[in-house]
C-alpha positions in Angstrom: 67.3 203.8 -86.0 71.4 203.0 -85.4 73.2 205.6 -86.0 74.8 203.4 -89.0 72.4 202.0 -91.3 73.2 198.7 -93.9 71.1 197.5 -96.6 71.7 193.7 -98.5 75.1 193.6 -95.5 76.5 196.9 -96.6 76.4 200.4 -94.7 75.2 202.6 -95.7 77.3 206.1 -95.9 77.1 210.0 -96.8 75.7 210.1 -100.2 77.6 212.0 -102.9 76.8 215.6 -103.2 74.8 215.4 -106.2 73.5 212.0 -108.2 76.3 211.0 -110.6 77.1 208.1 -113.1 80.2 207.5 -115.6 82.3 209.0 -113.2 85.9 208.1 -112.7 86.9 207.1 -109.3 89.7 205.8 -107.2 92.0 206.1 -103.8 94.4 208.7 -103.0 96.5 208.9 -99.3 93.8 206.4 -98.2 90.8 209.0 -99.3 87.9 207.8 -101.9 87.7 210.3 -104.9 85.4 210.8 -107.6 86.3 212.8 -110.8 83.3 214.5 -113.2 80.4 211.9 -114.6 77.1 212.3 -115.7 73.6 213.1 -114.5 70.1 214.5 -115.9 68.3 217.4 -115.2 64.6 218.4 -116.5 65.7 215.3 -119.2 68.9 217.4 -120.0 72.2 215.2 -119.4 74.8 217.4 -117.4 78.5 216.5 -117.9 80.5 217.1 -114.7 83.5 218.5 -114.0 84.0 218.2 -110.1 86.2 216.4 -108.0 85.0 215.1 -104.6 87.3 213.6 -101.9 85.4 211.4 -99.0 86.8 211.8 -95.6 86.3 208.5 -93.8 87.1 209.9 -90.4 85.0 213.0 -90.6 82.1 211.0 -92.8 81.8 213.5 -95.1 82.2 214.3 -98.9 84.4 217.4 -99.6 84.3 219.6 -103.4 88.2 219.3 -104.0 88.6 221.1 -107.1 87.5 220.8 -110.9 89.1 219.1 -114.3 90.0 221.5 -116.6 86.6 220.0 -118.4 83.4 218.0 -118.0 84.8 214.2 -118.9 82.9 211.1 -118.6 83.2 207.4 -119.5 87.2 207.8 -119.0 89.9 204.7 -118.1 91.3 205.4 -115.0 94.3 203.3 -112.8 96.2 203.4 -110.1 100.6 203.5 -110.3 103.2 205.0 -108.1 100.4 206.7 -105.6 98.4 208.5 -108.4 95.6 208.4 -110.1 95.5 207.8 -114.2 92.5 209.0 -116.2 92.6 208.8 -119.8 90.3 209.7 -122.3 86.5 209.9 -122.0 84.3 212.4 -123.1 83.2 216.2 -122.2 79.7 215.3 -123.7 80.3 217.1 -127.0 83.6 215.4 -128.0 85.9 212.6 -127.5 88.7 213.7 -125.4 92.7 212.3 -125.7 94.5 213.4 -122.9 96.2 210.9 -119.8 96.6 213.2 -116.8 98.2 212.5 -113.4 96.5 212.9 -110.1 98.6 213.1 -107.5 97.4 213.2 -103.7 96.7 216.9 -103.1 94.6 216.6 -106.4 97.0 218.2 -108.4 96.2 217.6 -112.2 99.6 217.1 -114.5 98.9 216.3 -118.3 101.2 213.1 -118.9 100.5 212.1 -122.5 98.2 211.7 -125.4 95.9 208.6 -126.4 96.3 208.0 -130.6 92.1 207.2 -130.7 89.3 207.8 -128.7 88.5 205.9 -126.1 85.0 206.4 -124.9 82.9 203.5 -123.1 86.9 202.4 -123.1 87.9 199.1 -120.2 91.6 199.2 -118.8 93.9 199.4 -116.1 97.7 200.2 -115.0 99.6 196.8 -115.4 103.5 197.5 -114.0 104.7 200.8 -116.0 102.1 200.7 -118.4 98.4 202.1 -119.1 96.3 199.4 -121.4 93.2 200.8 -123.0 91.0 198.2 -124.9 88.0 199.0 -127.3 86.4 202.7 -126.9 84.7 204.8 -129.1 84.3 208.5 -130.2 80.4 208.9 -129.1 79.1 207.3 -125.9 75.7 207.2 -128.1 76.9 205.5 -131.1 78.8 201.9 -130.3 78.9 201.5 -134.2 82.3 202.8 -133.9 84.0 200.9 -131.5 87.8 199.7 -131.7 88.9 195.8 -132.1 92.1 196.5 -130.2 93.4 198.9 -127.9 96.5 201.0 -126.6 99.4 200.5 -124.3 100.4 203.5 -122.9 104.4 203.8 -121.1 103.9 205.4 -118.4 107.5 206.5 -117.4 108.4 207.7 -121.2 104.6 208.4 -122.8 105.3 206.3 -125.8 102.2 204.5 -127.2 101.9 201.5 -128.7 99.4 198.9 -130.2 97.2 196.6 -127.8 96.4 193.2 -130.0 92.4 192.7 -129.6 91.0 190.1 -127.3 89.2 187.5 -129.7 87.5 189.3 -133.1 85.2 191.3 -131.9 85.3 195.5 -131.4 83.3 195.9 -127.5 83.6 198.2 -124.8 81.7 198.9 -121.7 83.8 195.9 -119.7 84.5 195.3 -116.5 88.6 195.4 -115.9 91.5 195.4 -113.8 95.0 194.7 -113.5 96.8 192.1 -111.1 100.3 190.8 -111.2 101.3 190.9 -114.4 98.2 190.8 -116.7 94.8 192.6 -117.5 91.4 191.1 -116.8 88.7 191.7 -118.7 84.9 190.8 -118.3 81.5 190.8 -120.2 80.9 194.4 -122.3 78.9 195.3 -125.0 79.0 195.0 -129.0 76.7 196.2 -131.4 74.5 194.6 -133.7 72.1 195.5 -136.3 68.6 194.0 -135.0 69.3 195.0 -131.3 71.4 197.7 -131.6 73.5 196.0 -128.7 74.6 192.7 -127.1 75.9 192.3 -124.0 78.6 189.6 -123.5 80.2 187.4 -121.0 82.9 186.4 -122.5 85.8 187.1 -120.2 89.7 187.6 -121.4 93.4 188.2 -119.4 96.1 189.8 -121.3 100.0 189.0 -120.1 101.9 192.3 -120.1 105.4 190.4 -120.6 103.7 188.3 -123.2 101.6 189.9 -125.2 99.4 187.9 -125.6 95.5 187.1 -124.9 94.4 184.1 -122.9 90.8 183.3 -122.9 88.9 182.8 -119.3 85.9 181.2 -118.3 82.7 183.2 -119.4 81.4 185.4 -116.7 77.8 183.5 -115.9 75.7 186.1 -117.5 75.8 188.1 -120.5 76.6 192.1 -118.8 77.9 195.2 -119.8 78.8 198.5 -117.5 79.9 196.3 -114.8 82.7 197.2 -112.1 85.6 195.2 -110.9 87.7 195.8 -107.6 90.6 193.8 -106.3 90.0 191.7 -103.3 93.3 189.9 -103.1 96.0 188.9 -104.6 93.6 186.5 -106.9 90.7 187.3 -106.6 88.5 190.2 -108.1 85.2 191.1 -107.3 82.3 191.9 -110.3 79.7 193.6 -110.1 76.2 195.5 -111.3 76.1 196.7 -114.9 73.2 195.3 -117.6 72.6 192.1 -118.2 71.4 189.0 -117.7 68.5 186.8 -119.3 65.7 189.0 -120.1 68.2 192.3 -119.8 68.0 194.5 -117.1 69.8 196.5 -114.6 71.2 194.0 -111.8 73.1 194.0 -108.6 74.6 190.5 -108.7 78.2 190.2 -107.6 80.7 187.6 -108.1 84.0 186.9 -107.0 86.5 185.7 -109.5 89.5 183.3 -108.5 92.5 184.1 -111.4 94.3 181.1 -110.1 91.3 178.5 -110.3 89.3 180.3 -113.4 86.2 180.0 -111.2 83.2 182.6 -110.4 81.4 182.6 -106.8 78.4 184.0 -105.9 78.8 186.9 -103.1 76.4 189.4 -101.7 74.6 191.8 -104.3 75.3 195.3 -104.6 73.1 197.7 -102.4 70.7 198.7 -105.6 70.4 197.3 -109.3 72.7 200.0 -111.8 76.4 201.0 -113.4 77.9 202.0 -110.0 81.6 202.5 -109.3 83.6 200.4 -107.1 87.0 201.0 -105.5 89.0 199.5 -102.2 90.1 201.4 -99.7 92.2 199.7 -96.7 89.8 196.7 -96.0 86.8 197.8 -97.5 85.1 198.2 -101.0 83.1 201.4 -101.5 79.5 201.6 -104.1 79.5 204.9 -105.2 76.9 206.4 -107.1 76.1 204.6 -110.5 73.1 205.0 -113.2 70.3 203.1 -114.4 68.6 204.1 -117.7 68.3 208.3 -117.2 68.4 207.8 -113.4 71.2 208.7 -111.3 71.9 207.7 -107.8 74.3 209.3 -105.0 73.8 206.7 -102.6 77.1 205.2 -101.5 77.7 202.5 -99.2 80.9 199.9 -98.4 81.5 196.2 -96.7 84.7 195.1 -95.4 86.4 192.2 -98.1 86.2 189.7 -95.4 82.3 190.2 -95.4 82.3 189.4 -99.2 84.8 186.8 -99.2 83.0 185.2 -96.4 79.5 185.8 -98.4 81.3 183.9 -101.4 82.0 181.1 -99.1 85.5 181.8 -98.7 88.2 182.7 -96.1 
């Protein structure tokens, strides 16, 4: 066997120190992190509180600290070389507070959401934090939000975030480029099924304020990931969709300034994973499927997908 292994053209790397899922996860000084999440033990679900740091040069996942609490499901961004996680939940309550992660993983409490924002989508766009849909109980999407929050960053003052069409969802893919927020797929919730997934995809203009709507994402998915590639183009992936439902690995690459979706390689395995870009490559981490959690981890360099999509 070579001493590095790929699966479906990624390699494969050090999995994470433990199975984990609904994690928050990002780059700091160049260095993967993941923060808390979710896994199951003797059918028990544990709520985590670590922080893990991956060391690309040594290959190797490092314990780097704790949160102050277990916290899942939270929004996190990236601005001025730190990390943004806000809201979530420590598994017995919705929790409120936007901390700042700095490089040395340095926690520094930075504000206050006004609702809860479980199952939450949303991303730094210039100064400010935009949170979209979310709910108090990861279990009960009954009580998701229509609209959303836009957080200052630089002064903490909160204000509203107009919903994107007329209906309350959360569990979407999104992420901010230039000046405006995308949004893709989620879930809503519905009295026969208890859930729908969506593809209905949105971008919100920060200097605006206003919603634009895309071309649908080509299947119905919720609990999917989205990275930036480029400048343009955004790459989404995994979650639970599709036509019957199921857990799926399909990947796509969206082009912002054509409104177009392109097939790339799949994901290395079918689940909810976590995706983040780091120099030229995009890192799988971990994810869930149903009660099952993975720690498998794996990355591809963006030219790989862009050149799986067909592209340059």
């Amino acid at each position: 066997m070579s001493a590095i292994e790929t699966f479906a053209g990624w390699e494969s790397l050090p999995p994470l120190p433990s199975p984990n899922g609904g994690f928050a996860c990002g780059v700091l000084r160049g260095n993967v992190v993941v923060l808390g999440g979710t896994n199951w033990k003797d059918d028990t679900k544990q709520w985590l509180d670590v922080i893990w740091a991956y060391d690309a040069q040594a290959r190797q996942w490092e314990v780097r600290g704790k949160l102050p609490h277990p916290l899942a499901y939270a929004v996190t961004g990236e601005w001025n070389g730190e990390l943004i996680v806000a809201g979530g939940t420590d598994g017995r309550q919705a929790r409120k507070e936007v901390w700042r992660i700095g490089p040395s993983l340095e926690l520094t409490p930075s504000s206050q959401l006004r609702e809860d924002s479980v199952l939450a989508s949303g991303d730094v766009v210039g100064e400010s934090l935009f949170i979209l849909g979310g709910c108090a109980d990861a279990a009960k999407l009954d009580g998701l939000h229509k609209g959303g929050e836009r957080l200052d960053l630089p002064t903490g003052k909160v204000g509203v975030l107009a919903p994107a069409g007329d209906c309350a969802f959360g569990l979407a893919a999104s992420l901010g480029i230039g000046r405006e927020l995308f949004v893709f797929g989620g879930v809503r919730p519905d009295l026969d099924k208890k859930y729908v997934s969506l593809s209905a995809a949105w971008a919100f203009d920060a200097g605006k304020g206003a919603w634009r709507a895309l071309k649908p994402y080509p299947m119905p998915v919720h609990g999917s990931s989205a990275v930036k590639l480029d400048e343009h183009r955004i790459l989404i992936a995994g979650g639970y969709g599709g036509n019957p439902p199921d857990f799926t690995a399909a990947a796509f690459i969206y082009d912002a300034r054509r409104d177009t979706y392109t097939r790339t390689m799949d994901l290395p395995g079918a689940a909810m994973a976590g995706l983040v870009r780091a120099a030229d490559f995009v890192y799988c981490l971990g994810g869930e499927n149903t009660k099952r959690r993975t720690a498998a981890c794996a990355r591809v360099t963006v030219a790989e997908l862009l050149r799986a999509g067909g592209m340059d």
